[in-house]
N, C-alpha and C positions, 0 to 999 in steps of 0.2 A: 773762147769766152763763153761765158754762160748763155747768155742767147744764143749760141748755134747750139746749144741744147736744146734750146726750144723752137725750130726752125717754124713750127705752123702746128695749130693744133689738130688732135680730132674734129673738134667741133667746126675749125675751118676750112676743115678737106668735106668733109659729111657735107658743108651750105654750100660750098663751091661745085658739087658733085648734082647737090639739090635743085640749083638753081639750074645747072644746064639741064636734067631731069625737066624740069617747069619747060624751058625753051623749047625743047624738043618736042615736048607732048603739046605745047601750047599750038604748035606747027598741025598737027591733027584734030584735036579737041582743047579749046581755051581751057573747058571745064578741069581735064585732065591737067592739067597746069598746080593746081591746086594742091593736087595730092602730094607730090617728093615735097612744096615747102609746106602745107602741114604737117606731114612728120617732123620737119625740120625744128618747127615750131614747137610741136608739143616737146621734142628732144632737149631743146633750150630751154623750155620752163622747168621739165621735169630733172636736167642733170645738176642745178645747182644740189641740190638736197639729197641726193646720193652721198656720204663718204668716201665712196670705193671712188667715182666714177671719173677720168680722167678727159672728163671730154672740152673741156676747157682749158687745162694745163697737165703735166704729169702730176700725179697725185701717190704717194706710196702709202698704199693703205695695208698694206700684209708683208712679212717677211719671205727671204728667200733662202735661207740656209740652207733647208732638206732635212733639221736636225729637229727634234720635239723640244722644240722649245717655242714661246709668244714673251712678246714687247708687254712692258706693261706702261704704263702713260698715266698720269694723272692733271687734270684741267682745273684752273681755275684759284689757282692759290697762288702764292704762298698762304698760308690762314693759320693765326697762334693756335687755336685751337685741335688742327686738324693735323698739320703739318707734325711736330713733334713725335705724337702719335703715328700718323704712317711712318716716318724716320726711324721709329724703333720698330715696329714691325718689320720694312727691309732688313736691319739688319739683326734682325732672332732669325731669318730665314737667307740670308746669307747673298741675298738679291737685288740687282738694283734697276731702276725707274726713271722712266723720263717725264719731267713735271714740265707740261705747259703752260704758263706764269702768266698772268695780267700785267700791264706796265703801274696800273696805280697800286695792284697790292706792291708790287716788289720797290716800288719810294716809301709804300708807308712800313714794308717790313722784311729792309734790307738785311735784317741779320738769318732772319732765317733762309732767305734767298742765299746766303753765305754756307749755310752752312748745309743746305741741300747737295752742294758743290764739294764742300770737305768732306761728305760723305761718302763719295763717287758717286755720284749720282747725274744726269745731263738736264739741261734746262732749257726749255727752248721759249721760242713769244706764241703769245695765246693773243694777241693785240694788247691796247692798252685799258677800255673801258668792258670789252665784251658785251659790246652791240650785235645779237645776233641778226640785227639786219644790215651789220656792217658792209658783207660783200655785195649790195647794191643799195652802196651811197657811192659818191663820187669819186675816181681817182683819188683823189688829193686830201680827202675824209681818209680813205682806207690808210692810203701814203704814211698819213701822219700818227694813225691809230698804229702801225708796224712800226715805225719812226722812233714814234715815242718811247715804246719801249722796248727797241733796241737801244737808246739811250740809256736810260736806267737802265739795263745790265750789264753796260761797258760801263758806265758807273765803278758799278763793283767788277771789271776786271773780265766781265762773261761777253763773249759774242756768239751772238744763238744763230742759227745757220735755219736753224728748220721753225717752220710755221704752221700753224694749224689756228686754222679761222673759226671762231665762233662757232656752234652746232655742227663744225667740219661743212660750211656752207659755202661753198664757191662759184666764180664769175668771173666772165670775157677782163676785168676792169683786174683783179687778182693775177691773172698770168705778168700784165705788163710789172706792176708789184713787184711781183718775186723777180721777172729782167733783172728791174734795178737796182734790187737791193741784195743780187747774188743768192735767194734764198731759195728754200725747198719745201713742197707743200707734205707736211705728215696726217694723216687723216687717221683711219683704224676701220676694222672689220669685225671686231665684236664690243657691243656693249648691253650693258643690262635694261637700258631707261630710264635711268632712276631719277630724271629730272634735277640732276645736280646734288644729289644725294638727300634729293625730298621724301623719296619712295627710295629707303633702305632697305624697306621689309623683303628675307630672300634674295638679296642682292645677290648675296655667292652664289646661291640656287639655280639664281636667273644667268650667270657668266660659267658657272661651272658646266651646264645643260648647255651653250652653243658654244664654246670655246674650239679651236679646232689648233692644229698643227699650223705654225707662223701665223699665229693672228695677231694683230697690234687693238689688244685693250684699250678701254675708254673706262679710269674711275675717276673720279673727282678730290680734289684736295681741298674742302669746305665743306660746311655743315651747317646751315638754316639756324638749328635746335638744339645746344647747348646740350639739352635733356638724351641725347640720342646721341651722344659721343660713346657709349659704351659699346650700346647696339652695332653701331656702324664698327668699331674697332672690329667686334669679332668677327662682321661678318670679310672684314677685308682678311683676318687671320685666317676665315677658310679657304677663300681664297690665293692666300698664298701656299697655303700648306699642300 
């Protein structure tokens, strides 16, 4: 079963580890107590907001091939306007993409959710509203932000296996999640910042300069600014080229 994949995290062998640390030292110096569960602590705050970081579930944030090649990924659409546009892009360059979907764009625009699919292309959930403070709302907030829209894309016929949280932000409350719902977390190891394709300018510049061997990209399938549909086109053509 998929839970014996996930038998115990990092993060709960490190506080199990932490906390005898604490007992032992507490035995010589209380003060000394202190020290294994603040790391622990600061460990906790600081691992949601890693991408990479699996310390709270597995997280696959890079590829394993051995081969020069990287994932490419794109967040946050379907979008009329953007979507189309990359679609032709992949295929002038003969390439294809894995688009991480919101559950309300893909009800408001299930044809192009359709046709991401007829392209060969893979689709997985992004949640459903993209709350990037989703991973710490409640179980059953997150539950149904995954829920929702797994639904709307068996709708159309799609069941998305892999998951990627909001800002790639994860938590203790996200592992039980994925238990239940058979999934898998995709995160990525390079992106440019571009704040959701706010900050185009140099975009290729910026992913072309750290990109490395099996990295899983982060672009975006959306646009703010209508006026900036050209701009942004080309710089994903350098990118792909």
């Amino acid at each position: 079963s998929f839970e014996k994949y996930l038998p115990q995290s990092p993060g709960g062998r490190i506080g199990c580890v932490a906390f005898l640390a604490a007992a032992l030292l507490a035995w010589a110096d209380l003060r000394w107590a202190v020290l294994p569960l603040g790391v622990f602590m600061v460990l906790c705050l600081a691992a949601p907001f890693i991408p990479t970081c699996s310390f709270f579930l597995p997280v696959i944030s890079r590829g394993t091939c051995g081969r020069k090649a990287v994932a490419l990924t794109f967040d946050d659409g379907p979008d009329p306007m953007t979507t189309p546009e990359l679609l032709r892009l992949l295929k002038k360059y003969r390439t294809t993409g894995t688009f991480f979907v919101t559950g309300h764009r893909v009800v408001r625009y299930p044809h192009l959710t359709k046709e991401i699919i007829a392209q060969g292309h893979s689709v997985a959930n992004h949640s459903f509203h993209h709350d990037m403070w989703g991973a710490f709302r409640s179980t059953k907030t997150m539950r149904h932000e995954i829920e929702a829209t797994q639904r709307a894309l068996k709708d159309l016929g799609i069941v998305a296996l892999a998951y990627r949280p909001p800002m790639g932000i994860t938590s203790p409350r996200l592992r039980r999640v994925m238990q239940k719902e058979g999934m898998f977390v995709v995160n990525f190891s390079c992106r440019a910042w571009d704040g959701g394709n706010r900050r185009i300018r140099n975009l290729s510049r910026r992913i072309l300069k750290r990109v490395r061997t099996n990295d899983i990209l982060l672009l975006h399938d959306n646009l703010a600014q209508p006026s900036l549909l050209s701009q942004w086109a080309g710089e994903v053509d350098l990118i792909l080229r």
